[in-house]
N, C-alpha and C positions, 0 to 999 in steps of 0.2 A: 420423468419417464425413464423408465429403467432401459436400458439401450439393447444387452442382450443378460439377459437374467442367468442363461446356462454357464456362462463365462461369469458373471458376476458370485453363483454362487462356488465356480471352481476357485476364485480366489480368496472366497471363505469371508465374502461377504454377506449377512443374513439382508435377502433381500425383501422380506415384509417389512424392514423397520425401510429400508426404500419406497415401499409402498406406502408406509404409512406416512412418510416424509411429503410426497407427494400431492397425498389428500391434506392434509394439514395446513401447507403453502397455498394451496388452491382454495380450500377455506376461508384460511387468513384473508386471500386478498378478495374474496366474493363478497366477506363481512366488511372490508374495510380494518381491517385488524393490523395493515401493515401497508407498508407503501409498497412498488414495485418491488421485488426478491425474483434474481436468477442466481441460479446454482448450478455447477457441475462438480460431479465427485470422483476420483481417479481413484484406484488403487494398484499399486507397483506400476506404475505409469498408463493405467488402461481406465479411460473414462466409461465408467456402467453405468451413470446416472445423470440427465442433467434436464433444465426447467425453469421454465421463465412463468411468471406468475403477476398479476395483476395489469395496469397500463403503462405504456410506456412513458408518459406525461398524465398529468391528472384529467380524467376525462379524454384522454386520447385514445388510442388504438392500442392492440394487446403488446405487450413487451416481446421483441423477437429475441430468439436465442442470442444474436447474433450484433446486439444492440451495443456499441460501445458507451460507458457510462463513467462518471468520475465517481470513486468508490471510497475518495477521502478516509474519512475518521475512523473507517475498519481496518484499513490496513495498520493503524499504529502498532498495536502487540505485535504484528508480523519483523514491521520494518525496526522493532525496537528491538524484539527478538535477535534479527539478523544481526544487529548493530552488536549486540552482547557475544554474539557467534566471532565475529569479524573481530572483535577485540580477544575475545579468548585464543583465538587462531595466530594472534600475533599481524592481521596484515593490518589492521587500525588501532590507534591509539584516540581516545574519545578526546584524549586530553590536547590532541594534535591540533593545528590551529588550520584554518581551513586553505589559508594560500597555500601548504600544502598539496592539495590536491587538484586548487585550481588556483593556478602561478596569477594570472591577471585578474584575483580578486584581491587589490592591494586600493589604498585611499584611507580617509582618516576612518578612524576607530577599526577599520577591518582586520588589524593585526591580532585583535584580543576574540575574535571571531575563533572559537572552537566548535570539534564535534558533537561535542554534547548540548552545546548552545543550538543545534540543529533538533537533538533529540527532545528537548525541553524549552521549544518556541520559544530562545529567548535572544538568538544568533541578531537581531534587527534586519533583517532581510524579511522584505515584504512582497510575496509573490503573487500577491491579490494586485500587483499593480504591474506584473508581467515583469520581475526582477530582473536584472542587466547588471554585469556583476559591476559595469562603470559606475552604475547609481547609487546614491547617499545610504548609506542605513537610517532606517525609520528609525530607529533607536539606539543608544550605545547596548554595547553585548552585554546579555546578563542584569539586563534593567528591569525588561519589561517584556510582554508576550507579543507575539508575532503569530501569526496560522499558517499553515502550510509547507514551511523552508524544510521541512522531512523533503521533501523532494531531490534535494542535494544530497543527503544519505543515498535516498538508492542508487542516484547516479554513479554516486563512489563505491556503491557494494558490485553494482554493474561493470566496473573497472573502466567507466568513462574518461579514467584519469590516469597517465601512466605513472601518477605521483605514489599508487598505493605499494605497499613496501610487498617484499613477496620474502617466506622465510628462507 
């Protein structure tokens, strides 16, 4: 739903292809063409667009705007993105080892723990088991694949850590 179109198209947004975004999603999820899809679109920080499409659960009730959801494996480009930002800017180094940024992630194998082992699931940290930075790595770093530990990325681009260097 385009939220106010006059404003949207003062910011030189063409709002048919909104429109057409709209029906397309709504489509999609009538045919079954796609699983639940919400969207909101922002331009120079003003949200003109946004839409929730299909059910919230398979056979449940419609998806509310307002629905919080785990959005996993889309964010990767984003968070991978960031990560290549964060390093060009000089406050990360990929190659930094992760007690770095969190002092009481120390125990065996956890020294060879870098960021990039975060980037490329391969850090042994397994957070399908509700990670504790006391608990064992599922694997030494660098072995083997792991899902999920991008989670400790954003925490560090969040500035969760006052370990991140600042230029």
């Amino acid at each position: 739903m385009i939220i106010d179109s006059v404003q949207a198209k003062t910011l030189g947004v063409n709002t048919d292809r909104l429109a057409y975004l709209d029906r397309f999603l709504a489509k999609a999820a009538v045919n079954g063409l796609s699983d639940s899809t919400a969207i909101c679109v922002a331009r120079k920080g003003v949200e003109i667009f946004h839409g929730a499409y299909g059910p919230a659960s398979p056979g449940g009730p419609p998806l509310p705007l307002d629905m919080i959801t785990e959005i996993a494996s889309s964010t990767k480009p984003v968070v991978a993105t960031l990560a290549m930002m964060l390093q060009e800017d000089g406050l990360i180094d990929l190659t930094d080892q992760l007690d770095q940024y969190y002092p009481d992630f120390v125990g065996e194998d956890k020294d060879g723990v870098c960021l990039h082992h975060l980037l490329t699931h391969t850090s042994g940290l397994d957070d399908d088991l509700g990670y504790d930075y006391s608990d064992a790595l599922h694997g030494a770093p660098g072995t083997g694949k792991t899902y999920h530990s991008i989670r400790h990325v954003i925490a560090i681009a969040e500035g969760k850590s006052l370990a991140i260097r600042h230029k």
